[in-house]
NUKOL-91055 format. One record per residue: residue in one letter; z negated, y, x negated of N, C-alpha, C in turn. Coordinates in steps of 0.05 Angstrom, whole numbers, always signed. Layout:
! NUKOL-91055
SITE   r      n_z      n_y      n_x     ca_z     ca_y     ca_x      c_z      c_y      c_x
SITE   a        Z        Y        X        Z        Y        X        Z        Y        X
...
//
This chain:
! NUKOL-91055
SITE   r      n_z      n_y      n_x     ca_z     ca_y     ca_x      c_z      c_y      c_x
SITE   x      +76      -54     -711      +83      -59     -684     +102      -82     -682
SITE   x     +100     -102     -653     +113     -125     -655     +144     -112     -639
SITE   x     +163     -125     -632     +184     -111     -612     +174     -109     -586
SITE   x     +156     -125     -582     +143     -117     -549     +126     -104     -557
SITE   x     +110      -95     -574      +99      -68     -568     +102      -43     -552
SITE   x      +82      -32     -543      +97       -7     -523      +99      +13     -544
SITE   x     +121      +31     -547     +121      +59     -561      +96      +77     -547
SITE   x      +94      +96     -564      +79     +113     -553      +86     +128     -527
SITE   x     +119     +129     -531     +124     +151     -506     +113     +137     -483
SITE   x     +120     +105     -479     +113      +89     -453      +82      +97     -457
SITE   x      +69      +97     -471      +38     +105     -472      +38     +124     -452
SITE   x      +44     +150     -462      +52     +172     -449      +59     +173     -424
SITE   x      +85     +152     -420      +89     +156     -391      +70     +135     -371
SITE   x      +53     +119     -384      +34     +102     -368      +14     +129     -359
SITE   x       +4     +139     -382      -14     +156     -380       -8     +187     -352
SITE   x      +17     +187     -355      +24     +207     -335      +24     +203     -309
SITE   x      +30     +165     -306      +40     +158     -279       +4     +158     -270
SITE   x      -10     +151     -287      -36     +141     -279      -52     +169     -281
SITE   x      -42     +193     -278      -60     +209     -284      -88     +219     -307
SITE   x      -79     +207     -326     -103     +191     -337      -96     +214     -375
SITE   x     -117     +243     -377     -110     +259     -403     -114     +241     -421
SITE   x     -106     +254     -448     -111     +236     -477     -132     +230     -478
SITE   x     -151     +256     -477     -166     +255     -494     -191     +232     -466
SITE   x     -192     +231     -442     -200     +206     -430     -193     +185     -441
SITE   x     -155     +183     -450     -147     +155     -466     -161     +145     -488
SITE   x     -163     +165     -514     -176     +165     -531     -201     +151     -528
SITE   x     -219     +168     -516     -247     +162     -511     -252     +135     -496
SITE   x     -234     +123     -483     -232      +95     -474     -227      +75     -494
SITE   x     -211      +87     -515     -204      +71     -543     -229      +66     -552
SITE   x     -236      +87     -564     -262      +88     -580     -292      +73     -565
SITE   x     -298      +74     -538     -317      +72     -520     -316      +39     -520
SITE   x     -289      +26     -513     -284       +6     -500     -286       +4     -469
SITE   x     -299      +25     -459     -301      +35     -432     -275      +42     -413
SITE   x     -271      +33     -389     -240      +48     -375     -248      +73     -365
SITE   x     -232      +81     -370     -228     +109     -362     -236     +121     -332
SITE   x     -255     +133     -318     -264     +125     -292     -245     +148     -276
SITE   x     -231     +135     -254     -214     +150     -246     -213     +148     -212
SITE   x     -206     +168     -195     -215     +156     -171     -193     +140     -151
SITE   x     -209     +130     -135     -194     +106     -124     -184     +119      -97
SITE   x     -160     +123      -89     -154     +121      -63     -151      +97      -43
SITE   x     -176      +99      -30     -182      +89       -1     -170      +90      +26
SITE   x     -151      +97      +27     -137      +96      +46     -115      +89      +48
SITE   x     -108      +70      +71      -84      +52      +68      -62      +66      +79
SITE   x      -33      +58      +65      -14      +60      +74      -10      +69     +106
SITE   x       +1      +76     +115       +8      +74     +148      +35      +64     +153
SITE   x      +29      +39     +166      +46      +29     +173      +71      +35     +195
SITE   x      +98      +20     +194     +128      +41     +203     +129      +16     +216
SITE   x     +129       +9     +243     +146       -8     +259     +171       -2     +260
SITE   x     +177      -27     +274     +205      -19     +272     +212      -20     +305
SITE   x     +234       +2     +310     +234      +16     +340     +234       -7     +360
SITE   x     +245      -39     +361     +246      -53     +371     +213      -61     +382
SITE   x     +198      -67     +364     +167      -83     +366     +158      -55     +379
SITE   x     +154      -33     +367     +145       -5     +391     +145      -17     +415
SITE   x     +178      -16     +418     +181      -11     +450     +169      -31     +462
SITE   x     +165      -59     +455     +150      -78     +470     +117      -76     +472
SITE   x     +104      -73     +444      +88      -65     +438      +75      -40     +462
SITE   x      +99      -17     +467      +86       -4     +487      +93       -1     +515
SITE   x     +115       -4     +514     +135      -20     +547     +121      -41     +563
SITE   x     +115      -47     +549     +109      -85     +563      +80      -98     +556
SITE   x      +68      -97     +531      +49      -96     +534      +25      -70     +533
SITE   x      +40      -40     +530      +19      -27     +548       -2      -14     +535
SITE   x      +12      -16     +505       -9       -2     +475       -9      +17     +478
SITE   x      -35      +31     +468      -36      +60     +462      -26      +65     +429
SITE   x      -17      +94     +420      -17      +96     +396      -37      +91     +373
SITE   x      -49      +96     +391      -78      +89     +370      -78      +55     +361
SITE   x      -62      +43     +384      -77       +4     +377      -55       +1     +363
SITE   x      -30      +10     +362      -11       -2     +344      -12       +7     +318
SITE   x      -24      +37     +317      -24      +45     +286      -50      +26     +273
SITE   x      -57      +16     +286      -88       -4     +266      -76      -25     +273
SITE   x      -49      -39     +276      -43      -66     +264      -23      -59     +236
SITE   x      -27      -88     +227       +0      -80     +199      +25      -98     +211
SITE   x      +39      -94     +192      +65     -109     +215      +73     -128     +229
SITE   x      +62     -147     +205      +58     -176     +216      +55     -182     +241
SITE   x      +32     -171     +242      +23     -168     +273      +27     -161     +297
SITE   x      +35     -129     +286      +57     -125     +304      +87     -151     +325
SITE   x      +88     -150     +298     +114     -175     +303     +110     -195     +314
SITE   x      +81     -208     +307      +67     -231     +325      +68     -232     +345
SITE   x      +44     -203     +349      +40     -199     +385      +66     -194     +403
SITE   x      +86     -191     +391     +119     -187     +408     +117     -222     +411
SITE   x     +119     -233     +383     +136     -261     +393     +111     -275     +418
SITE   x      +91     -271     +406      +77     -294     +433      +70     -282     +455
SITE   x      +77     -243     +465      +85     -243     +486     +114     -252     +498
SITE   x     +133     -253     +483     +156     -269     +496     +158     -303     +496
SITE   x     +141     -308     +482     +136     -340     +487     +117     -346     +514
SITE   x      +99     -333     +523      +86     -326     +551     +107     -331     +571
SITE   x     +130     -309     +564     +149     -306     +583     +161     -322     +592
SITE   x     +168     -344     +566     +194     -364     +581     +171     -393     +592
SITE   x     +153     -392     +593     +135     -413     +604     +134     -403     +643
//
């Protein structure tokens, strides 16, 4: 082993974080195959922040449903270029 080698325990704890038993590890060794494991499909849900809400639903008039299908960015967008509207 070089000094950056991983110990086994890090093995171990890769293997734990990733859900992923030995003997799948093993058999991925031996196979050359990855280990088939399933994928979660569903995204995060995004946390505005109480300020973009309130405009978001104050002023321009969102339902919960339209703000939970933006990600934040967006959120944040649609605030600034409704207040850029405003000062015109």
């Amino acid at each position: 082993m070089t000094p950056a080698s991983p110990s086994w325990a890090d093995v171990e704890k890769f293997l734990d974080i990733e859900e992923i038993s030995r003997a799948d590890f093993w058999e991925a060794i031996r196979s050359g195959e990855p280990v088939s494991r399933p994928v979660d499909t569903e995204e995060a849900t995004v946390e505005h922040d109480a300020w973009v809400i309130a405009v978001l639903v104050g002023e321009l008039h969102m339902s919960a449903e339209e703000i939970e299908g933006l990600r934040e960015e967006e959120g944040v967008r649609l605030v600034h270029e409704h207040w850029a509207r405003r000062r015109q």
